[in-house]
ZANUTOR-234593 format. One line per 5 residues: their letters; for each residue y, x, z of N, C-alpha, C. Coordinates in steps of 0.05 Angstrom, whole numbers. Each point is the difference from the previous one (the first is absolute). Example, Ala and Ser with C-alpha at 12.3 -4.5 7.8 and 13.67 -1.06 7.14 Angstrom:
as = -114/264/156/24/-18/0/24/18/0; 21/-7/-14/24/16/1/22/-15/14
This chain:
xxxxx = -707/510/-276/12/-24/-13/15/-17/20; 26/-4/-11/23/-18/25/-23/-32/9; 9/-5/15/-14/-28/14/23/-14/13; 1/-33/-1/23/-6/16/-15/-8/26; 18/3/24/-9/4/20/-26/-15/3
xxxxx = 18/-39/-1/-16/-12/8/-31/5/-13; -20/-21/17/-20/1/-13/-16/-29/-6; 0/-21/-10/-1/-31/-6/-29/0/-12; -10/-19/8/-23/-3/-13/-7/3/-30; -19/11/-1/-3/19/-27/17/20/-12
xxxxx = 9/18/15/20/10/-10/-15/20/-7; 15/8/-29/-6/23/-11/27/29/1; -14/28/-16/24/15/4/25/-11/-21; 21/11/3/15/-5/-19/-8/8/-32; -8/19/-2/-13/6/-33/-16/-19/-5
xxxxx = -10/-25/10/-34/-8/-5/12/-23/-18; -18/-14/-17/11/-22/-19/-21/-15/4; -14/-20/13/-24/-10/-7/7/-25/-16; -19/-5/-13/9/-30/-12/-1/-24/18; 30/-15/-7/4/-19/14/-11/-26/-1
xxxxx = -11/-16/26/-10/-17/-16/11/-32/-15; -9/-17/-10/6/-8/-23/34/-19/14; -14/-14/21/23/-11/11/5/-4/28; 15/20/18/-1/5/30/3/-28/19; -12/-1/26/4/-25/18/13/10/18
xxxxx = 20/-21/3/13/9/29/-20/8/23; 12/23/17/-4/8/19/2/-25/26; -30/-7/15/14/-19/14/14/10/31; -5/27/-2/13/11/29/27/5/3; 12/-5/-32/28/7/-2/21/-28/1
xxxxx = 21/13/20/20/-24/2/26/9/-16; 16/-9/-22/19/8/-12/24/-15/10; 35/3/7/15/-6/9/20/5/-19; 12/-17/-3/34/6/-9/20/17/11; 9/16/-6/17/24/17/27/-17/10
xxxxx = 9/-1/10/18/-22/21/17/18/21; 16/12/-10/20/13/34/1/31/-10; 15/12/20/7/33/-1/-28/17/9; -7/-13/23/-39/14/3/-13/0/-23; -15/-24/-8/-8/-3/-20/0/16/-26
xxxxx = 26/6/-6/13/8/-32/-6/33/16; 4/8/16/-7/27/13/-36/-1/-3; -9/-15/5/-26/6/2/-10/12/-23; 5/-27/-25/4/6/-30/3/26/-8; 24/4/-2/3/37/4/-12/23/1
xxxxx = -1/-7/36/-22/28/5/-24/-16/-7; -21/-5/-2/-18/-8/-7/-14/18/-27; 31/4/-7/-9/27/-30/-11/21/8; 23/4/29/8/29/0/-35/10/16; -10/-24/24/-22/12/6/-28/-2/-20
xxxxx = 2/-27/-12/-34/2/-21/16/33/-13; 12/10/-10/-9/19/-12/3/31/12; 3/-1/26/1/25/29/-32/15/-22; 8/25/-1/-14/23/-4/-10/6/-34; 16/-18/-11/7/-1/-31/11/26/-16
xxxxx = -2/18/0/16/20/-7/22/1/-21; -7/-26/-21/22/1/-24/14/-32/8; -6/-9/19/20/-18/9/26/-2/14; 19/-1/-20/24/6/26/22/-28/1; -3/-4/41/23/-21/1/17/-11/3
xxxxx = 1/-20/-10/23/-15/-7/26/-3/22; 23/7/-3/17/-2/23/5/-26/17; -12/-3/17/-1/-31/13/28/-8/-3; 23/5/11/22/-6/-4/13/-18/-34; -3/19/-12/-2/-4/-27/-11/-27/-9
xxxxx = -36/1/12/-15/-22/-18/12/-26/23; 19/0/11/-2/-31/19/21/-13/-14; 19/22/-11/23/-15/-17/-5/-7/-27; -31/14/-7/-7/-10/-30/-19/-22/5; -5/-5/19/-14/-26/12/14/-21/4
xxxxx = 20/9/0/28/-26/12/8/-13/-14; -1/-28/-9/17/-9/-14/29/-4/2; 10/11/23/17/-11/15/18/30/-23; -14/23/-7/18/23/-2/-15/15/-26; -16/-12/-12/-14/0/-24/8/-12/-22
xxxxx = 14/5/-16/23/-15/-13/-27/-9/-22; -19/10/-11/-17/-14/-8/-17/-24/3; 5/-7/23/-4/-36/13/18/-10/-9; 26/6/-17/18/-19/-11/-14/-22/-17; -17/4/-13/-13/-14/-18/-33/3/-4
xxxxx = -8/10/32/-27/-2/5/-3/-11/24; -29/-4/11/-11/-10/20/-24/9/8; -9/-3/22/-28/26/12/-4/-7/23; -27/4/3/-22/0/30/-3/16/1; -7/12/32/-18/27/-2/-18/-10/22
xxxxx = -29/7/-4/-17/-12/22/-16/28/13; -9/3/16/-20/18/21/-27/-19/-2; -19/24/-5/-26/-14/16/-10/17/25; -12/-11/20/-8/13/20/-32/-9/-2; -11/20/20/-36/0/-3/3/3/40
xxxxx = -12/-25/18/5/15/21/27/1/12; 21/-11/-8/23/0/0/20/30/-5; -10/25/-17/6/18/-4/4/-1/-23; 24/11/-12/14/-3/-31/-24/24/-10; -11/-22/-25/-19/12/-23/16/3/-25
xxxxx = 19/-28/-17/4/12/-21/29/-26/-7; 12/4/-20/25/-9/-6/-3/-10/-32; 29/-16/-9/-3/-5/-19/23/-6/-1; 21/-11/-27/28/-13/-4/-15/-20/-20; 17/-29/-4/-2/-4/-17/25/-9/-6
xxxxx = 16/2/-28/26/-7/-16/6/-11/-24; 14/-14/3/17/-14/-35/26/5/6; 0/13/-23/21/17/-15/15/-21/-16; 13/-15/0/3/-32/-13/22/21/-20; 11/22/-14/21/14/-9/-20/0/-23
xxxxx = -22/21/9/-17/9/-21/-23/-23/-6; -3/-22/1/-10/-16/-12/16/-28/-20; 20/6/2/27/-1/-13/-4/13/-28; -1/24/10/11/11/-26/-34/12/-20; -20/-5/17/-29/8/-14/-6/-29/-3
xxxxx = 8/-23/4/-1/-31/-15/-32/2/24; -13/8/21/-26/-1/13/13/-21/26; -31/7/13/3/-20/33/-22/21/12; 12/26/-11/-10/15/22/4/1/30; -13/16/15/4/7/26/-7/22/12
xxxxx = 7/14/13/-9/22/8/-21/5/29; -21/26/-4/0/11/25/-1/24/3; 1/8/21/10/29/5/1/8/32; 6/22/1/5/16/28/-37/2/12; -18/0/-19/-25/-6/5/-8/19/20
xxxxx = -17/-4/24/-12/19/6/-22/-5/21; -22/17/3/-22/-20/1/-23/21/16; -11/-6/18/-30/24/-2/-28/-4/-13; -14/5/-10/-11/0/-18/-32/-21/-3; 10/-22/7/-13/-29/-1/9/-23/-21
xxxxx = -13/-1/-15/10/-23/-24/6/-25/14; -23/-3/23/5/-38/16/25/-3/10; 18/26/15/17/5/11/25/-2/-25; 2/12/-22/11/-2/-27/4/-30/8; -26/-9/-9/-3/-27/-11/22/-17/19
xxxxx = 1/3/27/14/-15/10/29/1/2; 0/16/0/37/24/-11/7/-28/-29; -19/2/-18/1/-5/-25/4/-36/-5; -12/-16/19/-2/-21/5/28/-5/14; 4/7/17/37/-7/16/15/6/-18
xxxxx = 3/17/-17/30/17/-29/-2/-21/-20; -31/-11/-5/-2/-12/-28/5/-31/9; -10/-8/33/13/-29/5/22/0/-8; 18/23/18/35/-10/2/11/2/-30; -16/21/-29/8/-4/-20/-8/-26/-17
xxxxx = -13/-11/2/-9/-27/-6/20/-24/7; 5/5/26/12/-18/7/32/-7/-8; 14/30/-12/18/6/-8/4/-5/-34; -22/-12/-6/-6/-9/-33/-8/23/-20; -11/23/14/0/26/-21/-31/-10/-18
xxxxx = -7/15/-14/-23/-8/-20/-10/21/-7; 5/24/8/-14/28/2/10/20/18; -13/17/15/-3/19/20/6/26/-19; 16/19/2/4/21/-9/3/35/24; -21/11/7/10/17/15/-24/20/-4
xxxxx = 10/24/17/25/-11/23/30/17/-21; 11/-11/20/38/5/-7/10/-9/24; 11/31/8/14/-7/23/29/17/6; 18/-23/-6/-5/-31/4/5/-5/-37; 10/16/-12/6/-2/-26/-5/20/-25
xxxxx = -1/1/-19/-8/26/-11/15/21/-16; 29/-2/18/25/30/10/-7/3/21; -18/-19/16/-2/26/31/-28/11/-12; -22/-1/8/-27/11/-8/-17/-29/-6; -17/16/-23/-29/-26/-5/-21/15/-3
xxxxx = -27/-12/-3/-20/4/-7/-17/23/23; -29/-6/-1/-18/14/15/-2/29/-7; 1/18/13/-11/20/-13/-24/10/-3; -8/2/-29/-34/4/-5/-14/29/-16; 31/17/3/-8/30/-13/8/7/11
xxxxx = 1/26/6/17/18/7/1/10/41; -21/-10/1/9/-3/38/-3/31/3; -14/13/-9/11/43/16/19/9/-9; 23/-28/-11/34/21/4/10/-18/16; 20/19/13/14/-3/19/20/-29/-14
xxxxx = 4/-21/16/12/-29/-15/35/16/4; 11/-17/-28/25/8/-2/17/-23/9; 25/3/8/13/-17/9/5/-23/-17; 4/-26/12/10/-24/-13/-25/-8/-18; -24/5/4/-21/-1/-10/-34/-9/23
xxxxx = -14/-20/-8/-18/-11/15/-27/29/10; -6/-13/17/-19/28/12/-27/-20/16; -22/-4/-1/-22/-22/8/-25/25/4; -24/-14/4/-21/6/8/-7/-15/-32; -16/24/-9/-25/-4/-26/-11/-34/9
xxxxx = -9/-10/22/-14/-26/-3/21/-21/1; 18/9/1/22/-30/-9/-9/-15/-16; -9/14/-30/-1/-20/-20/-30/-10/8; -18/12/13/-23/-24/-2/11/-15/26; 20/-2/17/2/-27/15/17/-13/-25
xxxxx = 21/-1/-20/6/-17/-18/-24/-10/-16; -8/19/-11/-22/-8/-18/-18/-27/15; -10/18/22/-17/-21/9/7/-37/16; 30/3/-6/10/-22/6/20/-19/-25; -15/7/-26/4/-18/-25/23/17/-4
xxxxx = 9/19/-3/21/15/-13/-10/10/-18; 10/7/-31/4/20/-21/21/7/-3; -12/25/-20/18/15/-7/28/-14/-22; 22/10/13/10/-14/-23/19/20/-12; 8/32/0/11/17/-6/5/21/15
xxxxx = -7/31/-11/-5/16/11/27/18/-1; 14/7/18/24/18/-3/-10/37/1; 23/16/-15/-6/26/0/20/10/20; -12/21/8/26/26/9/-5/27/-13; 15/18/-5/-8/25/-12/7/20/20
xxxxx = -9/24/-7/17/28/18/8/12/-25; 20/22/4/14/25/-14/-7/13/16; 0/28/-7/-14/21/10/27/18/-10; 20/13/19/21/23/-18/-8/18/-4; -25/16/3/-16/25/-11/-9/-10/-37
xxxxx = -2/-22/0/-3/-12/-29/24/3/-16; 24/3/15/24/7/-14/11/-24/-15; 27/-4/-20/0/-20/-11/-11/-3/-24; -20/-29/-10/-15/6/-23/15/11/-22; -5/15/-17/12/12/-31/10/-25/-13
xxxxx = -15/-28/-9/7/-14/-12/22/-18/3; 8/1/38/14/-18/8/22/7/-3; 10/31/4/19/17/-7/9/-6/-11; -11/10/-35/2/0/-30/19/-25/0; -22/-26/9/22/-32/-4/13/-6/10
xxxxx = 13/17/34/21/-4/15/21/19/-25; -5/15/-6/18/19/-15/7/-16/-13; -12/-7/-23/7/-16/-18/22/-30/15; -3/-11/17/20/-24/4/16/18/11; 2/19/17/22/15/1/24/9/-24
xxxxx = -6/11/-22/5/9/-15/18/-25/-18; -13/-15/6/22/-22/-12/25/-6/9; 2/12/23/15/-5/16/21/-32/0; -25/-20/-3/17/-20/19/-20/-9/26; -17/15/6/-7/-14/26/11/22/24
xxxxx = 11/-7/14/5/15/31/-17/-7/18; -8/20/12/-13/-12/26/18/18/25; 5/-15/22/19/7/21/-21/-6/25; 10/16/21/-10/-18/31/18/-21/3; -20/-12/20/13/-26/10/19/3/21
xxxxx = 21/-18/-9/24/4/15/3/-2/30; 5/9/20/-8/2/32/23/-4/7; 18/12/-11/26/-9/14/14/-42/7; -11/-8/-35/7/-26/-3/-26/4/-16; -18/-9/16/-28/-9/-12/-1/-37/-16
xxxxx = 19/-14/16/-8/-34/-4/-2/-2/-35; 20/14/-9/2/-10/-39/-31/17/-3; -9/13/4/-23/10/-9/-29/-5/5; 3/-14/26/-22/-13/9/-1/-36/-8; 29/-3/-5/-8/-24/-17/-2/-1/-32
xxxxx = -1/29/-10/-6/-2/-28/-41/7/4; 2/7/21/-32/8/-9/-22/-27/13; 8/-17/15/-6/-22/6/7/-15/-28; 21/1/-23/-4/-17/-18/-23/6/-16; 0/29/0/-23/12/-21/-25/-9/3
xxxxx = -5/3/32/-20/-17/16/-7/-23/-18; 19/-19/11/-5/-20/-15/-10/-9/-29; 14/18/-13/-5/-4/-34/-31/9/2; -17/16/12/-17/10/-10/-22/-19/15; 10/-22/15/-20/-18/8/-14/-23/-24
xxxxx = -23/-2/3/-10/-24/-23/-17/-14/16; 4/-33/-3/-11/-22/11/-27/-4/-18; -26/25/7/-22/-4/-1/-15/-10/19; 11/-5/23/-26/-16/16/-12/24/23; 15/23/-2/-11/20/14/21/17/11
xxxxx = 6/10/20/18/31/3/31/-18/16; 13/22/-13/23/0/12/24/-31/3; 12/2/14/12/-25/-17/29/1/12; 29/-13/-2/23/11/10/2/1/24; 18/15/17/6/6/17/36/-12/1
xxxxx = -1/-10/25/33/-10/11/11/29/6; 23/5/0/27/15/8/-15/20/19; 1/-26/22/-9/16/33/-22/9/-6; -19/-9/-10/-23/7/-1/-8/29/-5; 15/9/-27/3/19/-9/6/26/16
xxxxx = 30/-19/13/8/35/16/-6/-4/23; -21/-13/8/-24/-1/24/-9/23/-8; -9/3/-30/-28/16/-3/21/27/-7; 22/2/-4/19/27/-11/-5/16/37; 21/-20/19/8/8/33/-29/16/-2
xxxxx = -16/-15/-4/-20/17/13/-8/33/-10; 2/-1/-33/-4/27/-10/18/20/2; 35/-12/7/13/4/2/0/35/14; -7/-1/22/-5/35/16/-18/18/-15; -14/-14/-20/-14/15/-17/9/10/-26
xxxxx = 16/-14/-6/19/6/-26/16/20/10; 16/-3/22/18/17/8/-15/30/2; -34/-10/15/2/35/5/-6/17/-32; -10/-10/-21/1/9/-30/14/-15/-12; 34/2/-9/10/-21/-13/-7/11/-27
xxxxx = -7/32/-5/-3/9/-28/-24/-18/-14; -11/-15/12/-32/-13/-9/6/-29/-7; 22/-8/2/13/-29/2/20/-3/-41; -10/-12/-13/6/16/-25/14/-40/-19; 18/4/-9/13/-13/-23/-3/-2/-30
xxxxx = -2/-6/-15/-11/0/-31/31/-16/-2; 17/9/-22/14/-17/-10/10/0/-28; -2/-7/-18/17/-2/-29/18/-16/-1; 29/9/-3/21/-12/-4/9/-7/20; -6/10/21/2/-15/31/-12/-18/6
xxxxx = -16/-16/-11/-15/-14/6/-29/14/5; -4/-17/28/-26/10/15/-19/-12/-16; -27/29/-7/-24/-18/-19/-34/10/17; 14/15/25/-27/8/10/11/14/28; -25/0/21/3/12/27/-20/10/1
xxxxx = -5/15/10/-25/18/17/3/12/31; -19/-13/17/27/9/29/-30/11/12; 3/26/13/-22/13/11/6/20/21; -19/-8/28/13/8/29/-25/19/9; 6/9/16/-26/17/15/-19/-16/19
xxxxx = -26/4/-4/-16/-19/9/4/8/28; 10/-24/19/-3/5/24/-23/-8/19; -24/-8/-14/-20/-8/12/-7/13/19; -8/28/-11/-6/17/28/11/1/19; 25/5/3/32/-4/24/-7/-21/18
xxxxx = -6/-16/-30/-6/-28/23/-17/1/12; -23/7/0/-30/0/11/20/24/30; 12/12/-2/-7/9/17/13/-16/28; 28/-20/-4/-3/-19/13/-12/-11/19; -40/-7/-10/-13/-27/7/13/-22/6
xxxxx = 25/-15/-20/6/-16/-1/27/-16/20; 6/26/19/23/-12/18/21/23/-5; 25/-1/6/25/15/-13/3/16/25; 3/-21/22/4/10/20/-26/0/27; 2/23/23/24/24/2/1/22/-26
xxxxx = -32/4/-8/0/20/-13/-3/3/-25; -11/-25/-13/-9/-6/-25/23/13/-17; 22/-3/4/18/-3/-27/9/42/-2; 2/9/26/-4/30/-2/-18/12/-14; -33/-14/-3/-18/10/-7/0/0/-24
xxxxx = 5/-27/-13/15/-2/-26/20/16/-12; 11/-1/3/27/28/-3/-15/16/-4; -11/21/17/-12/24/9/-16/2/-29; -23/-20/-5/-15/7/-23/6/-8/-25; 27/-13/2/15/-7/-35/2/20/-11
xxxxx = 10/28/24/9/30/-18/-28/9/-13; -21/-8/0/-16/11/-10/-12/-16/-30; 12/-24/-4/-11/-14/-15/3/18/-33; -33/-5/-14/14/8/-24/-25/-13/-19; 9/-24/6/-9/-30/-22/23/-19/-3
xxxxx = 4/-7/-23/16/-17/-12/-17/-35/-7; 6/-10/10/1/-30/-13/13/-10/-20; -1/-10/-15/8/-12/-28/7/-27/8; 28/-14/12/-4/-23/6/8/-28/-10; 22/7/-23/8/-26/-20/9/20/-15
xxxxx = -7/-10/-21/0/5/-39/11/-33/-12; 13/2/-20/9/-11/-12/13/8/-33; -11/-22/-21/8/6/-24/18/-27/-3; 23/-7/-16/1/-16/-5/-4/-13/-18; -11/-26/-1/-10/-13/-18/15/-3/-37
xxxxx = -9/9/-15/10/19/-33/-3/23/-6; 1/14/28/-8/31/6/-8/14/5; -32/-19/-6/-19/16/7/-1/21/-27; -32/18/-3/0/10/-22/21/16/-17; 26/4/19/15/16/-13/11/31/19
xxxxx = -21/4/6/1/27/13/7/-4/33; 18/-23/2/7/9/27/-15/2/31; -21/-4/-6/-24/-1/22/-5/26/-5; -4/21/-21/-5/25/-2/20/15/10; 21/-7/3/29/14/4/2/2/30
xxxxx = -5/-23/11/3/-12/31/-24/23/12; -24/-5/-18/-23/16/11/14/32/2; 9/14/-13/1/18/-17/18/14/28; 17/-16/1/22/14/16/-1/0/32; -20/-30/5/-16/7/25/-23/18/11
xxxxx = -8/11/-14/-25/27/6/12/20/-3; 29/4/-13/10/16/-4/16/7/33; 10/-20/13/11/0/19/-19/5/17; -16/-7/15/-20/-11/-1/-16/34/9; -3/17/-22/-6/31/-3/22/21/17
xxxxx = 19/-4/-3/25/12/5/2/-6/33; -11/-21/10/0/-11/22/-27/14/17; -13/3/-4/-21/19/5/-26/-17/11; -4/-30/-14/-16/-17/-2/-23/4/-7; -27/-4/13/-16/1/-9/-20/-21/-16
xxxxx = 0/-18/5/-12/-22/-14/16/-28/5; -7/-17/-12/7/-20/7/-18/-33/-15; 11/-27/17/-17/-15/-10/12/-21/-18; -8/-10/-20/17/-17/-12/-19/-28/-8; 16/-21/1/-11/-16/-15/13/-35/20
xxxxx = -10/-18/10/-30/-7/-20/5/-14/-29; -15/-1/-9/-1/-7/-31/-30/-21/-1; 11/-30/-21/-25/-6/8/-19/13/-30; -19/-11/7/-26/22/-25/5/-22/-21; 6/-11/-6/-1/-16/-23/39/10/-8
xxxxx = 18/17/10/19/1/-19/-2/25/-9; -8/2/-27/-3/27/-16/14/18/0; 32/-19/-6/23/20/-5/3/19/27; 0/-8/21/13/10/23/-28/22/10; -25/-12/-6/-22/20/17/6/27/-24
xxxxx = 2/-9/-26/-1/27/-24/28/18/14; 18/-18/8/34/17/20/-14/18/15; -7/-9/21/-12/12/23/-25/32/-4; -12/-11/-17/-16/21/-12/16/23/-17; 16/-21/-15/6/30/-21/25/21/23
xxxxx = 3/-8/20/23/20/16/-22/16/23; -32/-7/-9/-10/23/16/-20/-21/18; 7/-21/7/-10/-16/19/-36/-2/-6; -4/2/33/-43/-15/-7/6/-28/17; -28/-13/-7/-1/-11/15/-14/3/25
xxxxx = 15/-7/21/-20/1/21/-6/-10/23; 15/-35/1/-5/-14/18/-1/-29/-18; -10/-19/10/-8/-26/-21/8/-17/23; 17/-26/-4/-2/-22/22/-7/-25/-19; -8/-18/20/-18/-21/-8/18/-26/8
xxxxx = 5/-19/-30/9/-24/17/-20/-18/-3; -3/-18/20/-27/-21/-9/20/-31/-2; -18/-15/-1/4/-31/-8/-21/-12/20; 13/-25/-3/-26/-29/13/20/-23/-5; -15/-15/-19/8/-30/-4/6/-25/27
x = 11/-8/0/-2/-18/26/0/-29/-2
């Protein structure tokens, strides 16, 4: 059974769940700091990369990468947000981390005074939590928020929620990866549950379901929906029709997604960008009449590639990467989109239909899709009826403040 290195008082293995207790006390051996300077924000960082040294399904994060998603300076998502990130040390040796953020965009448009936290990470002491938990929820207090929502980091288009199923598969990209006792350090520091997200796998030995076929046929056959790849040559008209679609399919419930600015967006495109390119056949258009009514964009999971990294490009990291992309044969599922009137009329079956199809032809072996939260019917019954299980669960919690 994996173990993270460290070992903190009371620590258990990673599989172990004991019940937490009712309400944790700060640790008084722990000193927590505000991250302040280029050291610092480095410490932050690696700090991941060693609590979880000898993890086998942990793979990390490109330091380079996470300093510019740390940056407000180059994080086009600080346009309309704001964030701490604090360190605690035990001893003066980095134990565990935390962010805390308001998203002032998405509390806008969900009518809340939420706030966020995130980038959690911790060894396996609730007092130690507790104090992590005490510095994120001052600076959100002080910022006028009226409930704690996490983690989300930093928002929920990059990754959210704990993960509380699924830990003996390998974590897929753009997707959270924790130790089983996460949720009893939330738990045990006044957090609930406040919504559980899905992910599914496809399996291409399952082939494409019969039924999904049958109803891709059928919108086919009508012939007014086209579905095309996305345009590579002059991608911008197409990536700003699926950012509108985005949009339409957002609803100011108080939960999830909420708009994204311009930059923001093709922040998050640049980045998929080498991934699209290496399968543009997986990158897919829905349109009637020329008008765009759906996307489905799906890249090869490069998690593994990455792992083989450990997190630096250079000298050798980014060769090693290379080297084990040729072997990749998992697909990620990474933005879906219906647009809003359009649901229910085949074209999610069509989009499905023609991606597994590709998908097969491509000589893919599984892949992961989702997340979906459990409370939206329409989309988990999508996911299922094209073959999907479930088989990873993430957890978002709450705390009033």
């Amino acid at each position: 059974m994996t173990k993270v290195r460290s070992e903190p008082l009371g620590a258990t293995a990673l599989g172990a769940r004991p019940l937490p207790p009712r309400l944790a006390a700060k640790a008084p051996d722990v000193q927590v700091e505000e991250v302040a300077g280029a050291r610092a924000t480095d410490e932050f960082i690696r700090f991941q990369l060693d609590h979880y040294a000898g993890d086998e399904h942990f793979v990390p994060p490109i330091v380079a990468e996470r300093r510019e998603f740390l940056d407000p300076k180059q994080n086009p998502y600080f346009e309309e947000a704001r964030g701490v990130y604090f360190l605690a040390r035990r001893s003066g040796k980095v134990v565990g981390r935390v962010a805390a953020v308001v998203d002032d965009r998405y509390n806008r448009f969900h009518g809340t005074q939420d706030g966020f936290v995130g980038l959690f990470e911790s060894q396996n002491d609730p007092g130690l939590a507790a104090a992590l938990f005490e510095a994120a929820l001052g600076w959100l207090k002080r910022q006028g928020v009226k409930r704690c929502v996490g983690p989300v980091n930093l928002a929920f288009h990059h990754d959210a929620g704990l993960q509380v199923h699924g830990h003996e598969r390998v974590p897929a990209m753009m997707m959270p990866y924790n130790p089983m006792f996460y949720s009893v350090l939330f738990e045990a520091n006044g957090f609930t549950k406040l919504k559980d997200l899905y992910t599914y796998e496809v399996q291409a030995i399952q082939g494409v379901p019969e039924k999904v076929r049958k109803f891709a046929d059928r919108v086919k056959q009508t012939g007014q929906v086209r579905v095309r790849r996305l345009d590579l040559v002059r991608p911008e008209s197409d990536l700003s029709k699926m950012q509108a679609i985005f949009h339409t399919m957002l609803k100011p419930t108080g939960f999830g997604f909420a708009p994204m600015s311009h930059a923001e967006f093709m922040s998050i495109v640049n980045r998929l960008r080498p991934l699209v390119l290496l399968r543009p056949e997986l990158s897919l258009i829905a349109e009637v009449e020329g008008e765009a009514v759906g996307f489905a964009i799906t890249v090869p999971d490069t998690h593994l590639a990455q792992k083989e990294a450990g997190g630096y490009l250079f000298p050798f990291g980014l060769a090693k990467m290379l080297w084990k992309a040729r072997s990749i044969d998992r697909l990620r599922g990474l933005l879906f989109g219906i647009k809003d009137g359009w649901r229910r009329r085949g074209i999610d079956a069509l989009l499905g239909y023609e991606t597994f199809s590709q998908a097969l032809s491509l000589g893919y072996q599984a892949g992961e899709l989702g997340w979906a939260m459990e409370d939206d019917t329409l989309v988990n019954r999508m996911l299922q009826a094209t073959g999907g299980k479930h088989v990873k669960t993430f957890r978002v919690y709450e705390r009033a403040l």
